[in-house]
N, C-alpha and C positions, 0 to 999 in steps of 0.2 A: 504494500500500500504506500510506504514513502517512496519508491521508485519516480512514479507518477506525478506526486507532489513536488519534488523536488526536480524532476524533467519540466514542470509545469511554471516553479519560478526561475529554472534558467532557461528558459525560452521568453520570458515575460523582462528578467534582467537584460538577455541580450536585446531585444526588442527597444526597450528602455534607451541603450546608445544607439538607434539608429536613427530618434527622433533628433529636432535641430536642437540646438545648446540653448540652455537659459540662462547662459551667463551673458552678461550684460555687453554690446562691441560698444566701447567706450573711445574710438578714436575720433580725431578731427576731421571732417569732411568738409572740402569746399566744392561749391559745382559755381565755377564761373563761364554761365549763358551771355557775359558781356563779348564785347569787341575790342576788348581792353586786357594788357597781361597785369593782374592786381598779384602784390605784394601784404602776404599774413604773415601778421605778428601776433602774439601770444606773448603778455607779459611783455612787451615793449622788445622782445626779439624775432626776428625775420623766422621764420618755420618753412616756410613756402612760397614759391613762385607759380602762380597758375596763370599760363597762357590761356586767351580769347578761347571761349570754347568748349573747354577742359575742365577734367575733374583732378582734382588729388585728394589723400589720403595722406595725413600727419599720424604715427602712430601714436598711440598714448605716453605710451614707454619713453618716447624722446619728450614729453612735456612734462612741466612741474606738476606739481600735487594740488590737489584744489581747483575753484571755479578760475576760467580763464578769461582774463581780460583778452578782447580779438578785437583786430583792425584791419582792415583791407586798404589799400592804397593804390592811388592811378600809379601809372610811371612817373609821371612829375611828383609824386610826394602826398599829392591832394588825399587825405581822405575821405571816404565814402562812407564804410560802414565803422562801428564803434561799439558796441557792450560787451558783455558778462555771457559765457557761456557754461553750464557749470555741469559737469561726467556724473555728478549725485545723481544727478535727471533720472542720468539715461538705462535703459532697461529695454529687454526684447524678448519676447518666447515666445511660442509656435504660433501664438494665436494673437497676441497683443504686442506694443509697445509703446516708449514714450520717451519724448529727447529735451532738448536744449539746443535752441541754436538761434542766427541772426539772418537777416533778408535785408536787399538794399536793392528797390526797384529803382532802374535809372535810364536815363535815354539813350544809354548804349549796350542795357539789359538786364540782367538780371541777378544776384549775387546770393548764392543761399554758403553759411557757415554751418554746422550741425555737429552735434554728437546723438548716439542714439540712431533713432528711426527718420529718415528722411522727412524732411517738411514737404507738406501737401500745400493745393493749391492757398490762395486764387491763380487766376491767370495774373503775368506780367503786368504790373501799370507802367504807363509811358514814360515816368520820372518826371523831371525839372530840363528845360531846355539850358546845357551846358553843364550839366550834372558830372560830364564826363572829361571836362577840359583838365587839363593840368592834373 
């Protein structure tokens, strides 16, 4: 009779790892939908270059501890976006999640920061005419 029961929770155990992880992806995500190559900082240090277009991935492990200060910058300097992004947030398993992150609609598109679960709509606003100079 234990045979049975005991083939019944290692079939049920291995089952178990084949589902997706519920540990939390806690890295930096930027998706820049601009025309523009923006420079993140984190904590007032450069982390990333993302060309017009493009997505990257900051891993956690190369950032401090704690909620992150994040800035994005034109080439010239100018910046765009600015707040608090803070990895507590964020959380994900098979069925739910929930993030932290920052958005800067602009007239040369679109700017999402994230940790966590990717941010959902709305659609793009058109920004400020010269949002994107300097």
């Amino acid at each position: 009779m234990r045979r049975p029961v005991a083939a019944a929770v290692l079939v049920l155990v291995a089952g178990c790892s084949l589902l997706p992880s519920a540990s939390p992806a806690r890295d930096l995500h930027v998706e820049n939908g601009t025309t523009k190559t923006m420079t993140v900082l984190v904590d007032g240090a450069t982390v990333a270059m993302v060309p017009a277009g493009q997505e990257a991935t900051v891993a956690e492990g190369s950032l401090p501890g704690g909620a992150w200060s994040v800035e994005a910058r034109l080439p010239g300097g100018r910046t765009v976006l600015h707040g608090q992004v803070d990895k507590s947030y964020a959380s994900q398993t098979a069925t739910s999640g929930s993030g932290s992150g920052l958005r800067a609609d602009l007239s040369c598109g679109r700017l999402d920061v994230w940790v966590g679960v990717p941010m959902m709509g709305p659609a793009p606003g058109p920004g400020t005419p010269g949002d994107c100079d300097g």
